[in-house]
N, C-alpha and C positions, 0 to 999 in steps of 0.2 A: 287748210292743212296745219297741221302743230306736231308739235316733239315734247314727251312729256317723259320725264325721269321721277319715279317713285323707288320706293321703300317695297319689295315683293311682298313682306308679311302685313303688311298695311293693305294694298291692293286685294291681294288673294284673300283676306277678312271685307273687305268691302264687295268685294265679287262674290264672295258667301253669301251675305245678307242679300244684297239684291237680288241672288239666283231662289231665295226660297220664298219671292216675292212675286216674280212670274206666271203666268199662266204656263201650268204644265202641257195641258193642250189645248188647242184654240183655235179655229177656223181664220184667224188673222194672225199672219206671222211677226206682225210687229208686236203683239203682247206677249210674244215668244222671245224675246230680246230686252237687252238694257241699252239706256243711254250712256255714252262716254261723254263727258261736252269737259274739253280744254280749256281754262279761264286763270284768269291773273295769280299766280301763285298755288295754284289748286289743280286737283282733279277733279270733275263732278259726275256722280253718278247715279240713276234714276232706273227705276222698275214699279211697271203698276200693270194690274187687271185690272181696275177700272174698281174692285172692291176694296183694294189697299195699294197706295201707293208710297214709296220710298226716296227720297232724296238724301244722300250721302256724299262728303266730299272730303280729301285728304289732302296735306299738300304736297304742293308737287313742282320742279323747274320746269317752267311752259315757256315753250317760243310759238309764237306762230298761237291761230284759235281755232275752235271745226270740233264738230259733234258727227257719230256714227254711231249706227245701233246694230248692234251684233247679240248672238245666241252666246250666253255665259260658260255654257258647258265647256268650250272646246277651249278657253278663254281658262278658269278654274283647272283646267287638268293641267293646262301647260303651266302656268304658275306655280300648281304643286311638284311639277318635275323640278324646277328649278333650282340652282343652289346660291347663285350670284345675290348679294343683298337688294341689289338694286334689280329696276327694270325702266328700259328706255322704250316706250312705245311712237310711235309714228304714223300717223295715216296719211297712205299715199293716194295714187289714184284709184277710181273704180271703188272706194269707200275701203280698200285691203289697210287694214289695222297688221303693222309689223311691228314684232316684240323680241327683242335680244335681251337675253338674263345670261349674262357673263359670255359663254358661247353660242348655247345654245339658243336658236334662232327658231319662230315661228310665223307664220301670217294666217289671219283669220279675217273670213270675208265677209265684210259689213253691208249694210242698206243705206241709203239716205235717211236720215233723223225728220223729213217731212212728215210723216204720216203717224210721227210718236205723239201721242197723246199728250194734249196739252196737260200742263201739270199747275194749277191754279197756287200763288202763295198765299199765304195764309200771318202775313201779317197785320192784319186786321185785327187779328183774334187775341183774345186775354186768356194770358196763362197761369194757371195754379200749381206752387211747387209739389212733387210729390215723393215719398220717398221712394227710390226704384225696387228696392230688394222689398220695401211692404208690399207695393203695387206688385211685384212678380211672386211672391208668396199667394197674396189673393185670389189671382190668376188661376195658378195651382191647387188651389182650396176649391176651385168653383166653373173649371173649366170640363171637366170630366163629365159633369152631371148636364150639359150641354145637349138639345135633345139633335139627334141626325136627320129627323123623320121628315120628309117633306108637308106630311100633314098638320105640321105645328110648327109653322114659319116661325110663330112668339116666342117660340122656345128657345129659336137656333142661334140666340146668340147668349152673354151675359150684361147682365141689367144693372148699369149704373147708377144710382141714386144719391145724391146728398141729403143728409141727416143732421137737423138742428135743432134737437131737443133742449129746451133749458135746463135739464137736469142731468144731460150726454154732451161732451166732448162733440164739437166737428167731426165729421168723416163721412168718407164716400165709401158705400156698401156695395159690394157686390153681390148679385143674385143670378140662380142659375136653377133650372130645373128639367125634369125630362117628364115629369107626370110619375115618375115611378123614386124618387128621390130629389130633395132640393140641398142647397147649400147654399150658404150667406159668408160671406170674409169680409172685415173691414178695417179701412187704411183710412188711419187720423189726418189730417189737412188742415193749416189754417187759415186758410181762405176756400170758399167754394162757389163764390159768386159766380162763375164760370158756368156752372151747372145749374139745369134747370131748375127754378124754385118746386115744382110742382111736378109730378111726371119724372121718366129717367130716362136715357139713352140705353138703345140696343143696341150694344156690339155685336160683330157676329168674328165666331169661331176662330177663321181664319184672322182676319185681324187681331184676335187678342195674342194667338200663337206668334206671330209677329212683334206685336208689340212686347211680349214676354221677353222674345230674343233679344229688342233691344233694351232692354232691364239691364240684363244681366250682366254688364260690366261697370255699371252705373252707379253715385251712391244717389241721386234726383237725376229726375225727369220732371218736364213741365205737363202738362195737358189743358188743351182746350176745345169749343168745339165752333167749327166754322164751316159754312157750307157743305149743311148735313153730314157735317163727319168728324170724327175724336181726334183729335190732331194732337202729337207728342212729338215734342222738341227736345232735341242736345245740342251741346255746342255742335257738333258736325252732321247733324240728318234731322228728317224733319217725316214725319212718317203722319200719312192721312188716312183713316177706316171710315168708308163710306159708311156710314146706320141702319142697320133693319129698321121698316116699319112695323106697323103692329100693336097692338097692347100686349102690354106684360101684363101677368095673373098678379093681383095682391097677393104677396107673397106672404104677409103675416097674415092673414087666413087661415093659409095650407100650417105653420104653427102649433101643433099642442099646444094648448094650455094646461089641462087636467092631469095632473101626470103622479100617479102613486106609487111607483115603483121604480126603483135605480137601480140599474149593474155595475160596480165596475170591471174592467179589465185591461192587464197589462197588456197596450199598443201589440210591441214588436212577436211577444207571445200570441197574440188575438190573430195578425196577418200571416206569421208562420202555419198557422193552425187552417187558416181558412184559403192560403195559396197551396195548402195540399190538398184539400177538397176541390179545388177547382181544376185538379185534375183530369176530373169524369165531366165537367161538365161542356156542354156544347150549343150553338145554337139551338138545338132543335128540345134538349134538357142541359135547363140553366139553375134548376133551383136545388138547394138544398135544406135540408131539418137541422135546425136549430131547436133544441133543448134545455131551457135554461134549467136546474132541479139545485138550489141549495147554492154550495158553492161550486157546484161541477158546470161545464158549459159541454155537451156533447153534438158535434158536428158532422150527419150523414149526409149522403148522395150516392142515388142508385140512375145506371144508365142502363138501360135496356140494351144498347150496344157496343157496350164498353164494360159494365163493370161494376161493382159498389165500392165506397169506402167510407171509412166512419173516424173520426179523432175525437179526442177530447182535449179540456185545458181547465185551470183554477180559477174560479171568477169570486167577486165579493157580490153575494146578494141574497137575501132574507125571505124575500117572497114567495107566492106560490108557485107549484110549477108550473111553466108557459112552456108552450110547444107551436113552433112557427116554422112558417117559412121562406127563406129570400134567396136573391140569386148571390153568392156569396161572390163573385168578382167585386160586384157594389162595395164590398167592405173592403175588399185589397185594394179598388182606388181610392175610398177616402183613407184610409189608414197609412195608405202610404203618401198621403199629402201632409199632413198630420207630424206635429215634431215630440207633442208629449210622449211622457211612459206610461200613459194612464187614460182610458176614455171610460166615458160614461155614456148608457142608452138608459132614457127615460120611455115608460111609457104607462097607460093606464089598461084598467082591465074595459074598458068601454069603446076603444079606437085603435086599428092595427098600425098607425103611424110610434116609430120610434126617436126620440130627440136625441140627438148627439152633442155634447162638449167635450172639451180636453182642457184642463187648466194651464197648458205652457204654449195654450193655439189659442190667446186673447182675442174675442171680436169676432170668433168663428164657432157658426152652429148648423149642424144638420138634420136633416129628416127622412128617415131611409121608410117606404111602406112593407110591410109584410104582404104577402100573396093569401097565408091563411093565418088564421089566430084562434087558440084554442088555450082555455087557461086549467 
């Protein structure tokens, strides 16, 4: 049994994180639940599907010690009712976790923490510092292009790699692709002895979407990797992604090389242009005409049950006319990962892949394919 006095907006951030670590549904009701465990100074707190798991801890005045694993939801709502700074939690009997925040009183009915999945530490492992807002930029450059398909497991995550050219800087590259567009982001490090010499690790999805979350109030994170999994450390949580298997596609393959022709266009004009054509489209018709002629860019889509429509915009480009076509959501999520004013698509007249850069997105290039090519 214990009695623990936390900070509510402390708690209720830590019950956040943990709840979007859970198993949404699941045939075992313990990966439906977090752990609470009472300890010297602290609160500690634990969620895992067995594909990502989370350790998080706050502190906190503890008497007494005892762990319960309860469903977060009912946990999270009460917290946000709250207005008291504090909250005094207690588990009594029967595993009932009681919470008073100034008046208001609630109890939420727990399990025994038996059957909570053992959670392995991971001090064994060597970590390399990294910086978090590069690492959660990356993420964002390269998670989108993530493929869903069950038929291309290699896909379904993004591909870790360290990079030590003697003529490049350190860094760990991200890759990502669906078969239908790739993306590459890369965050400078210096140390990468962590990571494989040879070969890379596969994230998958859900973990990185996690690991994103914990970026983000971050200026470093550590990372290492320990029993088949990416492990990232802070001073307060310690967060483990299990690895897809798999081979990853060499990824500078799929690369243009030959490339005779540059567009540019202004970013925030290019995704205004192309989130009003994605109006018409739909799973069932996804694609639209792209037109490049001069300096004009004109952008149709016709849906048999819905509708047509058609824009244009100003581009910089000298070439012949090229008549293409892609599913233009692709370019409202790269452009909207994207921080320049400015991208550029390379491409030749002998290959329907397009290269993508932007000069104020360092270390980041993409590859969108066209469906048809016609010069």
């Amino acid at each position: 049994m214990f009695k623990v006095r936390v900070r509510r907006e402390e708690l209720a951030k830590m019950v956040a994180q943990c709840s979007s670590v859970v198993a949404k549904r699941s045939t075992m009701d313990i990966f439906m639940r977090i752990l609470l465990t009472a300890e010297e100074n602290h609160l500690t707190m634990s969620a895992t599907d067995l594909e990502v798991t989370l350790q998080t801890r706050i502190p906190a005045e503890v008497s007494g010690t005892g762990e319960v694993a309860i469903k977060p939801k009912s946990l999270s709502d009460y917290l946000r009712g709250g207005t008291a700074d504090e909250v005094l939690l207690e588990l009594g009997e029967n595993f009932t976790l009681h919470a008073v925040c100034g008046g208001y009183k609630s109890d939420h009915f727990g399990i025994s923490s038996e059957h909570f999945p053992l959670i392995s530490r991971a001090e064994e492992s060597e970590f390399v510092r990294i910086d978090a807002r590069a690492l959660s930029d990356a993420i964002d450059k390269t998670i989108y292009s993530v493929s869903s398909s069950d038929e291309t497991y290699n896909l379904k995550g993004i591909y870790f790699i360290r990079e030590e050219a003697e003529d490049t800087p350190k860094c760990l590259k991200l890759v990502s692709t669906d078969a239908q567009r790739l993306n590459v982001a890369t965050v400078q490090a210096e140390n990468l002895d962590v990571f494989p010499e040879t070969g890379g690790l596969l994230v998958p999805r859900k973990g990185l979407q996690e690991l994103r979350n914990l970026c983000e109030p971050l200026v470093d994170i550590h990372l290492g990797v320990y029993d088949n999994s990416l492990v990232a450390r802070t001073d307060d949580s310690v967060m483990k992604i299990r690895l897809l298997s798999g081979n990853f596609p060499e990824y500078r393959a799929i690369l243009p090389t030959e490339l005779g022709y540059r567009i540019w266009l202004n970013r925030k004009n290019f995704l205004a242009t192309v989130k009003r054509i994605c109006i018409l489209t739909d799973d069932n018709y996804h694609l639209a005409k792209f037109v490049f002629n001069g300096d004009l860019l004109t952008i149709s889509s016709t849906n048999p049950e819905l509708g047509q429509t058609e824009d244009s915009l100003g581009i910089d480009y000298d070439g012949p006319e090229i008549t293409t076509r892609f599913n233009p959501n692709f370019f409202v999520d790269l452009l909207d990962s994207l921080k320049s004013d400015r991208v550029s698509l390379e491409f030749s007249d002998s290959h329907p892949s397009y290269f993508v850069t932007a000069p104020e997105d360092p270390g980041y290039s993409g590859v969108l394919v066209s469906v048809s090519y016609d010069v």
